[in-house]
Steps between C-alpha positions, in 0.01 A plus 500: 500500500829343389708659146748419306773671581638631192151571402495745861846628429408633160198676639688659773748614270205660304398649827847662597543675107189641512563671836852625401513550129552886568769451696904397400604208594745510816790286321516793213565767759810591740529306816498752671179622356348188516641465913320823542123408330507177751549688768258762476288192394568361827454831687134535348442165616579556824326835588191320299564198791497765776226732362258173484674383860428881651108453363488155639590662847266798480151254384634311840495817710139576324356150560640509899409898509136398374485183726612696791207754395261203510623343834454847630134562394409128650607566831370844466174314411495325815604693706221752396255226485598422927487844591184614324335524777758705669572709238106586461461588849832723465303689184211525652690696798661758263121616327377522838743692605530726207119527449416526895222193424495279821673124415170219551553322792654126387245261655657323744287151489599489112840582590496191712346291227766591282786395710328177600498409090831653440701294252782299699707426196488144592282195546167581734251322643467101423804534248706607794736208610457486909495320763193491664520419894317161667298762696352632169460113390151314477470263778501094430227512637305742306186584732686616772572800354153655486442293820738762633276771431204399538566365840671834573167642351299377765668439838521923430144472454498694124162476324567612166243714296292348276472760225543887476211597767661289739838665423383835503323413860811403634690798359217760647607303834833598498572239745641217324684610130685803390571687141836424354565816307568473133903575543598462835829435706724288293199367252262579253134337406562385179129357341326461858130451414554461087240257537209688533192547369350798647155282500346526871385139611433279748727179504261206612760262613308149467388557155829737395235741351553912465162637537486873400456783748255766455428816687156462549123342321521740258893368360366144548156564270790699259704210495213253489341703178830497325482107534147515379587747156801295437347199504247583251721665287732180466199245471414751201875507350458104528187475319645701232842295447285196491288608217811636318647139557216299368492704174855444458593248216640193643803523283595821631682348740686860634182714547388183665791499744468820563146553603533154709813664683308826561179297597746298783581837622193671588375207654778479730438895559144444565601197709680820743184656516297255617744362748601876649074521509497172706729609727404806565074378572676252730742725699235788527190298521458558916451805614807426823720384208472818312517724762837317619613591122440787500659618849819371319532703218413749784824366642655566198403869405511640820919404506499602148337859577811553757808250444750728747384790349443396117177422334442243233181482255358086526295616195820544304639212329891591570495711810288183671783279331772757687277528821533098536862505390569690804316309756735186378782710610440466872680209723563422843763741699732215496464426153598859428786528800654164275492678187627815633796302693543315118485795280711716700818264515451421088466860417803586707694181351390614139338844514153395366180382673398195546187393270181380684242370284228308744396596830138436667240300281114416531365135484323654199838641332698213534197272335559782207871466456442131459243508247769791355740212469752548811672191628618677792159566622393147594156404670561378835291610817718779630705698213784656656415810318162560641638515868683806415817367645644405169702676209661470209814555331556597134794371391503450119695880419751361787854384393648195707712764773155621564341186515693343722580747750093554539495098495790495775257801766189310415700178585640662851161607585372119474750361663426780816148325466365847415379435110404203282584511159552351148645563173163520236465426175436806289800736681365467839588538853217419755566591820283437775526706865482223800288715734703544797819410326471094551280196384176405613502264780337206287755489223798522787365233704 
């Protein structure tokens, strides 16, 4: 705001009389005097300059001392934070040693799971920049790729197994497939067989049907009364919803709704029980039919009552789920000497294994990971996967170093004539052992 400026001259004078009117006036005293007040005057100001200058320096040296403290902690924070793990183990080494407890044993399969989803610090998997080699590449002309295979497939004369007692026939053989062992040399099984259900069936391949497996008459008439009480127990739930719905108000549109949504779904449950009924009365009908049935869940227990020297309980939801799990890790010796060769150059290159997630299929598995809603599991007439010659790669934790020197030994291995391969969708390898290291005769000619 603008003043007048003998109007502000007047008030400053005001100001200045007030603040000195116990003091004389310097032109009534000596000079000397009066030489003497401004320089103490000036003295005061000055060491009130420096005092205010020194404080000015000392908040600096706080706020850097307290930042320093700060910068300290965050780094401490981190570093702590990477070396948990290490640090625990360390810990954990002391109170044994001090209390004479033995240290657990780390497992050495999650130790290997661990490492394989290791943070890299940097882009992994699809957001990885790399360049992918033309040996990894789709052909133009996309057939030929699973033409390949399946040609491979049969001049080798491979039958693949239809459903778990088929499998488990051929592994009681021990002629034709092998176990891959959950962490072997240079890779680790990372999901084999997640998949399935534990539910013992028989795949019927023209109708893609599971029909359920029983022991003996006495499961089948079990399993054929539970139809039976179920049934009448939902035709009696339906009754029931339909007389609550018809007493229902018509302007009550949410209880309604609700009894109309709950009607739609026991139908569709009762639906179930009437089509498992059907198939069962048709599967089990003859007497040579149901005898054949039953000799495969034979199949199927007697492998289960000794699997190299471990039992598993079929009756048991999870340990039948774990007992089928396992059979999907078996493949063909070359299948495994691939992986082996793979796993043990990667782990060397980057000390980690090499992530497997797919090995040996049934006709009836791959129809399930279809209906689960995998792309890479396509319906053709010889899957890759159910020769047991094929594998594949996980390589979503993978940064692009890792992906492309696994990309560069799968690549050198096609162009030997010994694999065929692609790059998946969904962080895939799929690799695919040429038996006898070369091409069938059909595709080559």
């Amino acid at each position: 705001m603008n003043e007048e400026p003998g109007k502000q001259s007047h008030d400053d004078d005001r100001a200045s009389e007030g603040q000195k009117s116990h003091e004389v006036p310097a032109e009534k005293l000596p000079a000397s005097e009066a030489t003497a007040e401004g320089s103490d005057k000036r003295k005061g100001s000055e060491k009130r300059i420096g005092g205010e200058k020194r404080k000015r320096r000392s908040l600096t040296l706080v706020l850097l001392l307290v930042f320093a403290v700060a910068a300290s902690f965050v780094l401490y924070l981190g570093y702590v934070t990477k070396f948990r793990g290490h640090l625990t183990e360390q810990v954990e080494k002391i109170k044994a040693t001090i209390t004479g407890k033995p240290q657990p044993t780390p497992d050495p399969y999650a130790q290997a799971v661990s490492k394989v989803e290791e943070d890299r610090g940097e882009a992994v998997g699809r957001q990885a920049a790399v360049e992918v080699p033309s040996e990894l590449k789709q052909y133009k002309e996309a057939h030929r790729f699973l033409a390949v295979q399946a040609a491979a497939a049969k001049e080798a004369g491979i039958k693949p197994p239809r459903d778990f007692p088929e499998l488990a026939s051929m592994i009681e053989a021990g002629q034709e497939l092998i176990e891959a062992p959950k962490l072997g040399r240079g890779y680790v099984l990372y999901g084999v067989g997640l998949v399935a259900t534990g539910e013992l069936t028989h795949y019927d391949s023209k109708s893609e049907r599971s029909v359920p497996l029983f022991a003996g008459e006495a499961e089948l008439k079990e399993f054929e009364d539970k139809l039976k009480d179920d049934r009448a127990r939902l035709e009696a739930e339906l009754k029931e919803l339909g007389d609550k719905l018809k007493a229902v108000a018509k302007n009550d549109k949410a209880s309604r709704s609700q009894l109309t949504a709950d009607i739609k779904a026991k139908k569709k449950e009762l639906g179930g029980v009437n089509d498992s009924d059907k198939l069962v009365k048709k599967f089990y009908a003859a007497p040579k039919g149901k005898e054949t049935l039953f000799a495969e869940y034979e199949t199927l227990a007697a492998l289960a009552r000794d699997f190299g020297g471990r039992s598993y309980d079929l009756r048991d939801a999870a340990s039948a789920k774990e007992f089928q799990a396992r059979m999907l890790s078996f493949a063909r010796p070359a299948t495994l000497a691939l992986m082996e060769e793979l796993g043990a150059a990667y782990q060397d290159k980057f000390g980690r294994p090499l992530p497997v997630t797919s090995l040996i299929r049934t006709d009836e598995y791959q129809h399930r990971l279809r209906e689960a809603g995998n792309p890479n599991a396509i319906d053709i007439s010889v899957e890759p996967h159910t020769t047991g010659l094929a594998f594949d790669i996980f390589y979503h934790f993978m940064s692009a170093s890792e992906q492309e020197f696994v990309m560069g030994e799968i690549a050198r291995l096609k162009k030997e004539g010994r694999v065929e391969a692609i790059r998946e969708l969904r962080d895939h390898y799929h690799v695919f052992a040429l038996p006898g290291g070369r091409r069938a005769r059909s595709i080559d000619s």
